[in-house]
C-alpha positions in Angstrom: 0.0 0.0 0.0 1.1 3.2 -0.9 2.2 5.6 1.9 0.7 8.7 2.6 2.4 12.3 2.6 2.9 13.3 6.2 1.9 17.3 6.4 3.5 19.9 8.6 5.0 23.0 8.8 6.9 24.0 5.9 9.7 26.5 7.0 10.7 23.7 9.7 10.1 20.5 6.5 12.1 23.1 4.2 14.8 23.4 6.9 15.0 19.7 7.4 14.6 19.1 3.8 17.8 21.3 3.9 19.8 19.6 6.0 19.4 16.4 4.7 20.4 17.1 1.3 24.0 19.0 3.0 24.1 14.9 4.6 23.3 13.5 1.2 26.9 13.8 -0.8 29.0 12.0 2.2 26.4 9.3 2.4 26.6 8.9 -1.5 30.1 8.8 -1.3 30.4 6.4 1.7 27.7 4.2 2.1 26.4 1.0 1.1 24.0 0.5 -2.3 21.2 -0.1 0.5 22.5 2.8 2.6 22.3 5.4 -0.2 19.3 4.0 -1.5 17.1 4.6 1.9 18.9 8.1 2.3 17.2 8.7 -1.1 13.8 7.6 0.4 14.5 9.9 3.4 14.7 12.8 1.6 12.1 12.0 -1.2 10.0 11.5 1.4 10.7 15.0 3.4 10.4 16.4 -0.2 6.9 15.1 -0.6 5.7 16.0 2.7 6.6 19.5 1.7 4.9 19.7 -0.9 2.1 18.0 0.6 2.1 20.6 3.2 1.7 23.5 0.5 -1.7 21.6 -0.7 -2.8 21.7 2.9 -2.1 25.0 3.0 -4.7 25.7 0.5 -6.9 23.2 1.8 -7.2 24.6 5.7 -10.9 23.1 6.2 -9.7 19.4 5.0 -5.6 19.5 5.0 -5.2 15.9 5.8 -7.0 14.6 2.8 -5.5 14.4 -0.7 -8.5 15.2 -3.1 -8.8 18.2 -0.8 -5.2 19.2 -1.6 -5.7 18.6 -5.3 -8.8 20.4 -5.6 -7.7 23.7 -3.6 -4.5 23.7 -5.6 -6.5 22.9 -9.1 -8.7 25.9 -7.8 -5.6 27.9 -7.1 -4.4 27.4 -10.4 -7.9 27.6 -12.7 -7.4 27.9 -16.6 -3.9 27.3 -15.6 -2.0 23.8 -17.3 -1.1 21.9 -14.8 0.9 18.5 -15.2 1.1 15.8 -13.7 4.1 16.1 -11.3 2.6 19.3 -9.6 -0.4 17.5 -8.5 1.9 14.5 -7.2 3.2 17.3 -5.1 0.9 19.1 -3.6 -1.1 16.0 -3.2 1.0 14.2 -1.9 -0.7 10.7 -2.8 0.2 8.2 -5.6 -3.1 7.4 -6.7 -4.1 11.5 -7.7 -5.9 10.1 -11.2 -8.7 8.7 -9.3 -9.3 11.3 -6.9 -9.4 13.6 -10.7 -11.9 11.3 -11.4 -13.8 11.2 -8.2 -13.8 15.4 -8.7 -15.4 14.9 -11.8 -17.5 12.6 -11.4 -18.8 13.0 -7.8 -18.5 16.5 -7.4 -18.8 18.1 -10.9 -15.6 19.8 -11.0 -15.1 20.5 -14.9 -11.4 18.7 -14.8 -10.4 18.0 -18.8 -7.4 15.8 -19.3 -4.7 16.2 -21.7 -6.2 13.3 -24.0 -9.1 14.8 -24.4 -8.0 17.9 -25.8 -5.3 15.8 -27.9 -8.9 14.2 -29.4 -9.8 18.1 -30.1 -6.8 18.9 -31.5 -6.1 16.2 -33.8 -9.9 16.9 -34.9 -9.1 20.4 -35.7 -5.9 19.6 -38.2 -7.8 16.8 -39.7 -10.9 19.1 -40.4 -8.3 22.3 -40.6 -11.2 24.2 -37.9 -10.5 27.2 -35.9 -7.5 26.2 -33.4 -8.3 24.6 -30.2 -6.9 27.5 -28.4 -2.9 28.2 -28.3 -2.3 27.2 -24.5 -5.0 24.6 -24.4 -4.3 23.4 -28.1 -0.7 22.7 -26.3 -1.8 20.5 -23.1 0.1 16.8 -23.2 -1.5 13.3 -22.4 -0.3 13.9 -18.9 -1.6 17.7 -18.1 -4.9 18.8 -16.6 -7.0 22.1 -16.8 -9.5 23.2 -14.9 -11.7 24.6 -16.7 -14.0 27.0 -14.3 -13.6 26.9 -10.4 -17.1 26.0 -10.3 -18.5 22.5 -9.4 -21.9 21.4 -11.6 -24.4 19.4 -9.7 -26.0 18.2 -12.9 -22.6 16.7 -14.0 -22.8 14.1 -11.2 -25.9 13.0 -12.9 -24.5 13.0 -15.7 -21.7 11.1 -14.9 -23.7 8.6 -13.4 -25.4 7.3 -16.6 -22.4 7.9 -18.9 -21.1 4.0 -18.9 -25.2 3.1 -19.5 -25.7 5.1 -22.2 -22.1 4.3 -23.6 -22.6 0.2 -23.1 -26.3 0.4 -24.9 -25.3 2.7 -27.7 -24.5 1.0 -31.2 -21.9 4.0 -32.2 -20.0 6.8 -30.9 -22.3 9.3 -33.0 -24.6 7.6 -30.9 -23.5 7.7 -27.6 -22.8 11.3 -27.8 -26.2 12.3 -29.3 -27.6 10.3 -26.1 -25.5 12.2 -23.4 -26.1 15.5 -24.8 -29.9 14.9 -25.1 -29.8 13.6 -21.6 -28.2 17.7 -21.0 -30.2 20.3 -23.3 -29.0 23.9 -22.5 -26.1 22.1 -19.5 -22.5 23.1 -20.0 -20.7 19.1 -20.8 -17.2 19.1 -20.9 -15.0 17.2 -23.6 -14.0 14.7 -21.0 -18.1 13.6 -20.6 -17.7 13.3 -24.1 -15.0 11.4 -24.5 -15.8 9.2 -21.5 -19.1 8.2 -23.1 -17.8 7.7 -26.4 -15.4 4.5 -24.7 -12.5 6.8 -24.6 -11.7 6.7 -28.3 -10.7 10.2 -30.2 -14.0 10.2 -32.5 -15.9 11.9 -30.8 -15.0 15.5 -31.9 -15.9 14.1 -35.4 -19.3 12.9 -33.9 -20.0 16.4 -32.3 -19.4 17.8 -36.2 -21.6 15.6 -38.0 -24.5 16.0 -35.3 -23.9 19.8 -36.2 -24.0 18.7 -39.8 -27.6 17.0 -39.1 -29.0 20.2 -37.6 -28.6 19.7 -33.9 -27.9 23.0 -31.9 -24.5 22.3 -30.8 -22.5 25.5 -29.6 -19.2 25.6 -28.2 -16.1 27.9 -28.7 -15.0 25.8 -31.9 -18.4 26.6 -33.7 -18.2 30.3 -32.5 -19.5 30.5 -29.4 -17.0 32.7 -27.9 -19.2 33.2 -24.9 -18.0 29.2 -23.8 -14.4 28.2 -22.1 -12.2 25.8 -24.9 -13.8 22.2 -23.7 -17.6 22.7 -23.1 -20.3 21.9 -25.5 -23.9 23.1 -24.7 -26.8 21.2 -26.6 -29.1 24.0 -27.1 -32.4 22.5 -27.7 -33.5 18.4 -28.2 -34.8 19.1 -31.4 -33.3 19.1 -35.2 -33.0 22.4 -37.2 
């Protein structure tokens, strides 16, 4: 079992921190493969606790849990890429991908991963569409964004019958057609989408061919300017 991230205070972790690495060359130098192995571990370990420590401080109603420290610091850094490695940190836990997905899915928190906007992206130089945006249109596989620092009950929902409605749909067309119908007029982020479509990179090509049927599809994409880079809004459930 993975082990936690102690938290503290951080001038007297930095100061330990501090002296450890001073300790670090002469036991690098003089001890044992196992010796200089575990003084690694010691100060990996006073590292994360650090950093842990800087999530708490951001999370001062819920310090000791690590969702809590990834959301304050995701709040602290809205419409900001963040990868991977900072939310390690500040979390403080190895297992931070499912607490992004327990944000999204059972709290609404509009996380988008990297892969998703990859499935935007290579949409837009296949179709040659207006850009994805040039810092979003950037974001790797292993980078997050939050989109708005504001939770959607209605997403949990949402959430809730996206594997359904994935498993009983014949297609990805399909699937997304369902979800959005099952949101008219709600703001659904690219990683609803891409969830209910199985996780496969059609489903920006699904959203273009629903437009191309006459459903009211807006997003920033299609000229909705008004919309962050990552939400679609189904505007009514009926065909132009």
């Amino acid at each position: 079992m993975a082990r936690r991230s102690q938290t503290g205070n951080p001038e007297e972790l930095r100061l330990n921190l501090i002296g450890l690495l001073g300790d670090l060359p002469e036991r690098l130098r003089t001890g044992s493969i196992g010796e200089q192995v575990c003084s690694l571990v010691e100060v990996n370990l006073q590292l994360r606790a650090l950093g842990a420590s800087i999530g708490a401080s951001l999370a001062l109603e819920d310090s000791g849990s690590g969702r809590a420290r990834l959301l304050a610091y995701l709040r602290n850094q809205v419409g900001r890429i963040v990868h991977t490695d900072e939310l390690m940190i500040v979390a403080g836990i190895g297992d931070y991908p499912r607490r992004i997905r327990e944000l999204r899915g059972d709290y609404g928190w509009p996380i988008i991963s990297g892969l998703a906007v990859r499935d935007m992206r290579a949409d837009t130089i296949t179709n040659r569409k207006k850009d994805t945006g040039e810092q979003i249109g950037k974001m790797a596989a292993e980078e997050y964004l939050l989109i708005e620092d504001a939770c959607d009950p209605d997403a949990v929902r949402r959430w809730a019958s996206a594997l359904d409605i994935r498993d009983r749909s014949a297609d990805i067309k399909a699937a997304v057609l369902t979800y959005l119908r099952h949101a008219v007029g709600k703001r659904v982020t690219a990683e609803e989408l891409r969830y209910v479509s199985g996780n496969r990179g059609g489903w920006p090509a699904a959203v273009g061919a629903l437009r191309g049927e006459g459903w009211q599809i807006s997003a920033k994409a299609f000229g909705a300017d008004e919309l962050p880079w990552g939400i679609y809004v189904l505007k009514s459930d009926k065909v132009r």
